[in-house]
C-alpha positions in Angstrom: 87.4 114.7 104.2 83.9 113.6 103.1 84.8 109.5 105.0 85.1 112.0 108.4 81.7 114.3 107.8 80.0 110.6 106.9 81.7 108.7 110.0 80.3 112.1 112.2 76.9 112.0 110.4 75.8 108.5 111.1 77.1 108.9 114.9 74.5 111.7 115.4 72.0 110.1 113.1 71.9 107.4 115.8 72.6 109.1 118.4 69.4 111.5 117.8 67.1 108.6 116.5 67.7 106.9 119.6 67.1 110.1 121.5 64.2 111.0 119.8 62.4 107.9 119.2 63.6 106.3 122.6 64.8 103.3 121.1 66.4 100.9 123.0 70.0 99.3 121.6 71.2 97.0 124.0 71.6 94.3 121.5 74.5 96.6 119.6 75.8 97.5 122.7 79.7 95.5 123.3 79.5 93.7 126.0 82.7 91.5 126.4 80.7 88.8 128.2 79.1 88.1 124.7 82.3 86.0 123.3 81.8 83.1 125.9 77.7 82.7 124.7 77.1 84.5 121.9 80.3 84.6 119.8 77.8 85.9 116.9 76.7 88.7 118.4 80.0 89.6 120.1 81.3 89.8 116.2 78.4 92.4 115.4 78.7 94.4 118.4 82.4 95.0 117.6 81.2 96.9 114.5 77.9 98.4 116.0 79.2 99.6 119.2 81.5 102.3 117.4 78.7 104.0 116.0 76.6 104.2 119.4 77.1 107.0 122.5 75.7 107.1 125.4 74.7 111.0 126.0 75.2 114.5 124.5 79.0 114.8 125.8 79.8 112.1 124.7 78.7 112.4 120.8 79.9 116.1 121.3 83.4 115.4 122.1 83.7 112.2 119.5 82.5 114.1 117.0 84.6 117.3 117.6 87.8 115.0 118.3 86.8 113.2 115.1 86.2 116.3 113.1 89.1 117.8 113.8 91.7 115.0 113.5 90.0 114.2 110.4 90.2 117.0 108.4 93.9 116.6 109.1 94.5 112.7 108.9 91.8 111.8 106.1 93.5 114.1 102.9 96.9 112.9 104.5 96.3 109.6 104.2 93.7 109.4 102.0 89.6 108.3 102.4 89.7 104.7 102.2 92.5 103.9 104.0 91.1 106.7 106.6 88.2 104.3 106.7 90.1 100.9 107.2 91.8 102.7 110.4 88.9 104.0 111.8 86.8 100.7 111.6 89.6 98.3 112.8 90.9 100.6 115.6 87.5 100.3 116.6 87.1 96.8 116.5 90.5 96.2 117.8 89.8 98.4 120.5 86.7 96.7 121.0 88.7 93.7 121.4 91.6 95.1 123.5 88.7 96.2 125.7 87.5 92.0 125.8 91.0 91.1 127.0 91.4 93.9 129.4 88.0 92.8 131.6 89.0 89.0 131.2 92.5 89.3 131.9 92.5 92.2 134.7 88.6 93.1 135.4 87.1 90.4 135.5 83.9 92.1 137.4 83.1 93.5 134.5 83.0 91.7 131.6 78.8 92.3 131.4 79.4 95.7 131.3 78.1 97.1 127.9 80.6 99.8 125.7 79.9 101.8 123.1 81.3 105.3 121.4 83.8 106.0 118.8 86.9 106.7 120.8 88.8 103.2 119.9 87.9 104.4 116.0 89.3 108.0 117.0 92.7 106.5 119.2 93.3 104.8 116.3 93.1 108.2 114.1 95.7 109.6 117.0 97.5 107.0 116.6 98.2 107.3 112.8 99.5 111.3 113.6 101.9 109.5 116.2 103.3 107.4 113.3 103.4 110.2 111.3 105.6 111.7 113.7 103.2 113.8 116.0 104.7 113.4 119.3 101.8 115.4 121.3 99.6 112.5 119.6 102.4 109.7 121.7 102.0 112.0 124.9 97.9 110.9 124.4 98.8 107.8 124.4 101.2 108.1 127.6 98.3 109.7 129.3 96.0 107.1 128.6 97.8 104.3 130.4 98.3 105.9 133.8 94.7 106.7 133.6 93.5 103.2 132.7 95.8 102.0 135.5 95.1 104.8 138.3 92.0 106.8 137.9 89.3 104.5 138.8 87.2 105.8 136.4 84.9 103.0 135.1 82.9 104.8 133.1 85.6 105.6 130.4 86.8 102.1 128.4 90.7 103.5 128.5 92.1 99.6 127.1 90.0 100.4 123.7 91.4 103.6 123.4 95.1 102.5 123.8 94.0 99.0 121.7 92.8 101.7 118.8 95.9 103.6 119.6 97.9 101.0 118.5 96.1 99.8 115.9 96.2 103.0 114.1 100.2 103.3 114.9 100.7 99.8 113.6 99.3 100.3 110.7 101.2 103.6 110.2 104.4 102.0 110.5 103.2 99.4 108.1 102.8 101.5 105.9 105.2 103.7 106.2 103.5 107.1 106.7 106.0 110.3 107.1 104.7 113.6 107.8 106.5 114.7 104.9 104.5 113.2 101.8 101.1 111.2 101.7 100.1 107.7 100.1 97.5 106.7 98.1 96.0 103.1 98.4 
């Protein structure tokens, strides 16, 4: 479980430096906008984004979602491949996020996001190929929300883009709640 206490670690590492210190990380923040004029930065900000939040509920709840999913997920499926699903459910949610404000919100596609939850949907989503089905009901929540709540504030498309992510690559590679892989 140590890839879970590290990925929870440099969250509130950053999270308190940039408390503390008041430093200012716009530049790492996604901000969809970014592919059209700075395709460079867009790339980075996939990656850096994950590891940024915004206030104490929100590194509170990552971190205690992410703690406790992990202690499950991470000996289940073992660290590195724990790793490769959290990182690319983030990115890809990062990216699902892109499409979502190109394709359907377009207003906001300057609008900065940041926080783990892509890189923790796509935990969920590894229990929902495993078989979980409360971890599928997430999921089912998560789209009538994105759709209907009006809540702006909360990047739904990233969550169900890591969502998937993390069930693809479960079904990949053929998890079963019955045994675990190694890499």
């Amino acid at each position: 479980m140590y890839v879970t206490l590290i990925m929870i670690g440099i969250n509130i590492i950053i999270f308190l430096l940039v408390k503390l210190l008041d430093i200012q990380l716009l530049a790492y923040y996604l901000v969809p906008a970014y592919i059209l004029s700075h395709y460079a930065r867009y790339i980075l900000t996939l990656f850096t984004s994950i590891f940024i939040h915004i206030d104490y509920l929100h590194i509170i709840f990552n971190s205690t979602a992410l703690f406790f999913l992990g202690r499950i997920i991470e000996p289940f499926i073992n660290s590195k491949r724990f790793l490769l699903i959290y990182i690319s459910s983030g990115i890809t949610g990062g990216i699902s996020h892109t499409l979502y404000t190109f394709i359907i919100d377009g207003e906001n596609i300057y609008t900065p996001v940041i926080g783990a939850s892509g890189s923790i949907s796509g935990i969920i989503g590894i229990a929902a190929a495993a078989g979980d089905r409360l971890a599928l009901f997430w999921l089912l929540t998560q789209i009538p929300l994105a759709i209907f709540s009006g809540i702006e504030s909360i990047a739904f498309f990233a969550h169900i883009g890591g969502f998937i992510t993390g069930y693809s690559i479960g079904k990949l590679i053929k998890i079963s709640k019955y045994e675990r892989y190694s890499f």
